[in-house]
C-alpha positions in Angstrom: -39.3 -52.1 -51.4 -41.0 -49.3 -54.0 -40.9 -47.1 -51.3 -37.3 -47.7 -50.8 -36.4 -46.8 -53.9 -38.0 -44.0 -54.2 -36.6 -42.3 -51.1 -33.4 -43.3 -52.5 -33.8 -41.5 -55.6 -35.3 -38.6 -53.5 -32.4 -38.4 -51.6 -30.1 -38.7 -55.3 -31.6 -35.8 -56.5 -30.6 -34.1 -53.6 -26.9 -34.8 -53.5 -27.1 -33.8 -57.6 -28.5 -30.7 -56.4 -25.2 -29.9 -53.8 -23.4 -30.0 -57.6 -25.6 -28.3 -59.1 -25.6 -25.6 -56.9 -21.9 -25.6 -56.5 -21.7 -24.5 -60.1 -24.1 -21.7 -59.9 -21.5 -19.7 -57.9 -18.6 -19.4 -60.8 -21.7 -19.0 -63.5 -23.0 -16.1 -61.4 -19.3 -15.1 -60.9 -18.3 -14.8 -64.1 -21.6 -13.6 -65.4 -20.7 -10.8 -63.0 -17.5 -9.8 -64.1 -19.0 -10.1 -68.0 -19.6 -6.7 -70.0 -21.8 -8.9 -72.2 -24.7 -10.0 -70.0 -26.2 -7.6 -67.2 -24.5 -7.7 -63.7 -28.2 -8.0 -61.9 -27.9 -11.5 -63.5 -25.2 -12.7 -62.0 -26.1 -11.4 -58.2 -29.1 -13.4 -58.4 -27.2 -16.3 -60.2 -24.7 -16.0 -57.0 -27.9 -15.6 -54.4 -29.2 -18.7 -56.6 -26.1 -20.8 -55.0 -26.6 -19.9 -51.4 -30.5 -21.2 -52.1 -29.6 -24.1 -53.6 -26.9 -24.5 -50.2 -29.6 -23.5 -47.6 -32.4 -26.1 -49.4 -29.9 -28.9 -49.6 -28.8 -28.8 -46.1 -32.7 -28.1 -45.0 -33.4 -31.6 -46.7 -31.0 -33.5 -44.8 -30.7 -31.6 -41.5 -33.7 -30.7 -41.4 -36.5 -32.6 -43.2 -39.1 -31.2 -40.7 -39.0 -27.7 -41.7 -39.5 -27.2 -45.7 -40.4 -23.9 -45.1 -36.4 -22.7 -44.4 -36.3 -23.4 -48.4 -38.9 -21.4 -49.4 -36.9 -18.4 -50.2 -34.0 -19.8 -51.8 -36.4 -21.5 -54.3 -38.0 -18.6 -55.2 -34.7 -16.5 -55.9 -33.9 -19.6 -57.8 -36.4 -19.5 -60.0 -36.2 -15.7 -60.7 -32.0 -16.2 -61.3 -32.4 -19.1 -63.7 -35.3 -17.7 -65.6 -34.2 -14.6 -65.9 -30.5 -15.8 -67.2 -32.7 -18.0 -70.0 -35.0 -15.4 -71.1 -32.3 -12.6 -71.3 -30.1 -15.6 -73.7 -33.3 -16.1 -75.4 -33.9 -12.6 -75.9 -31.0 -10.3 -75.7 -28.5 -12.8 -76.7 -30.0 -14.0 -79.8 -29.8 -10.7 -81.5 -27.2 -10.3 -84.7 -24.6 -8.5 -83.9 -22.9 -7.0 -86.6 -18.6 -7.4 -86.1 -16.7 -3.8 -85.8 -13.9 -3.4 -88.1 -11.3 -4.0 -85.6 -12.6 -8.0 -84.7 -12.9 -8.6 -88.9 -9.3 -8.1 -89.6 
C-alpha cells in the first residue's frame, strides 16, 4: 500500500509538471518581447517548455526510456537558473528614475 502511494504521488508530480511547463512558454514569451531582461533568456525559457513537454510525455508514454529526457532537463536547468541569477543579479540593481517617469 506504501508503494501505492508513492507511485501515485510520482505520477502527481508529473501531471503538476504538464502546468508547470505550460507556463514556461508565455514567461519565455514575454521575457522575449521585454527590453528589460535579455532575449537569450527567454529562448531558453521557451526551449525550457518543449523540455518540460518531451519529459512529461516520456514519463507516461514512455517510462522505459528516461534517457529521451535527458536534454530537456538539462536546457531546463540552464533557462531557470539563468532567469534567477540574472533577477538576482542584474535586476536587483537601483535604477535611478529619468525625469520624464518622475513627473
Amino acid at each position: 500500500m506504501a508503494m501505492s502511494f508513492l507511485n501515485a504521488y510520482t505520477n502527481g508530480f508529473m501531471i503538476a509538471q504538464l502546468f508547470f511547463g505550460t507556463w514556461l512558454l508565455p514567461l519565455g514569451y514575454l521575457v522575449y518581447k521585454s527590453h528589460i531582461l535579455p532575449r537569450v533568456l527567454g529562448i531558453l525559457l521557451i526551449l525550457d517548455f518543449f523540455g518540460v513537454l518531451i519529459w512529461f510525455f516520456q514519463f507516461f508514454l514512455f517510462p522505459e526510456y528516461a534517457l529521451l529526457s535527458y536534454p530537456g532537463l538539462a536546457v531546463s536547468f540552464i533557462a531557470e537558473i539563468s532567469l534567477s541569477l540574472w533577477l538576482l543579479i542584474k535586476g536587483v540593481k537601483d535604477q535611478k528614475p529619468s525625469l520624464s517617469e518622475v513627473s
